[in-house]
N, C-alpha and C positions, 0 to 999 in steps of 0.2 A: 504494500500500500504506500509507502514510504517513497520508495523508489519511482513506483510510478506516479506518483507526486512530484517529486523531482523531474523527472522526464518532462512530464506535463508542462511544468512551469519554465525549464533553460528552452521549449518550442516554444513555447508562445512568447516569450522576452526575445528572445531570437529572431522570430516573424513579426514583432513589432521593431525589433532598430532596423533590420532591414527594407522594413515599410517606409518605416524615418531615413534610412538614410540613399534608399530609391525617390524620395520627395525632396531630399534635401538636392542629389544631383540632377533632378531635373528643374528645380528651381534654380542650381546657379547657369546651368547651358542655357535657360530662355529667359532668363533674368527676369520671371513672373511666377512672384511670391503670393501673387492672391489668387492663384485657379489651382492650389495644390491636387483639388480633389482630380485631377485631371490622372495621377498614380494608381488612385480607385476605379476610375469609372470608364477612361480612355485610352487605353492600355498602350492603341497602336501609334499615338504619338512619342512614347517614348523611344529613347536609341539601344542601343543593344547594351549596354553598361546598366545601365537603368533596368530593363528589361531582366538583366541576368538575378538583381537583385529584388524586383516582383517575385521572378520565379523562386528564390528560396524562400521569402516571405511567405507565399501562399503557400508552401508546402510545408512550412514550420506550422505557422498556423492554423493547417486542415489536418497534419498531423498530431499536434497539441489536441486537438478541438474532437479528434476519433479518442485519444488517448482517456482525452477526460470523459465522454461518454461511457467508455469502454469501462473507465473505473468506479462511476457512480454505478453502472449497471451489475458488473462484479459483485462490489464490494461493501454494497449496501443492500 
């Protein structure tokens, strides 16, 4: 339980700086700090650097997000 509690938590911290810091390098290439959500919603204007760092975000994240399913449903 422990552990998978930990797991749980270094994915989803994980899939949140890489969210941040895929928002943060698309913010400094088009030097427009106010349409960030453009990282969430708009995927195919980012560059491939950007992009690479979506992709582990969403994967920390959907995998944090099964983990923690998987362990309420366990272990409760």
């Amino acid at each position: 339980m422990v552990i998978a509690h930990a797991i749980e938590t270094v994915l989803l911290v994980t899939g949140v700086v890489a969210l941040i810091r895929c928002a943060f390098q698309y913010a400094s290439r088009t030097e427009n700090w106010h349409q960030l959500n453009v990282v969430l919603f708009h995927v195919q204007s980012l560059s491939r650097e950007e992009m690479k760092w979506w992709y582990i975000a969403m994967f920390s994240l959907i995998l944090g997000g099964i983990i923690r399913v998987l362990t309420m449903v366990l272990f409760t």
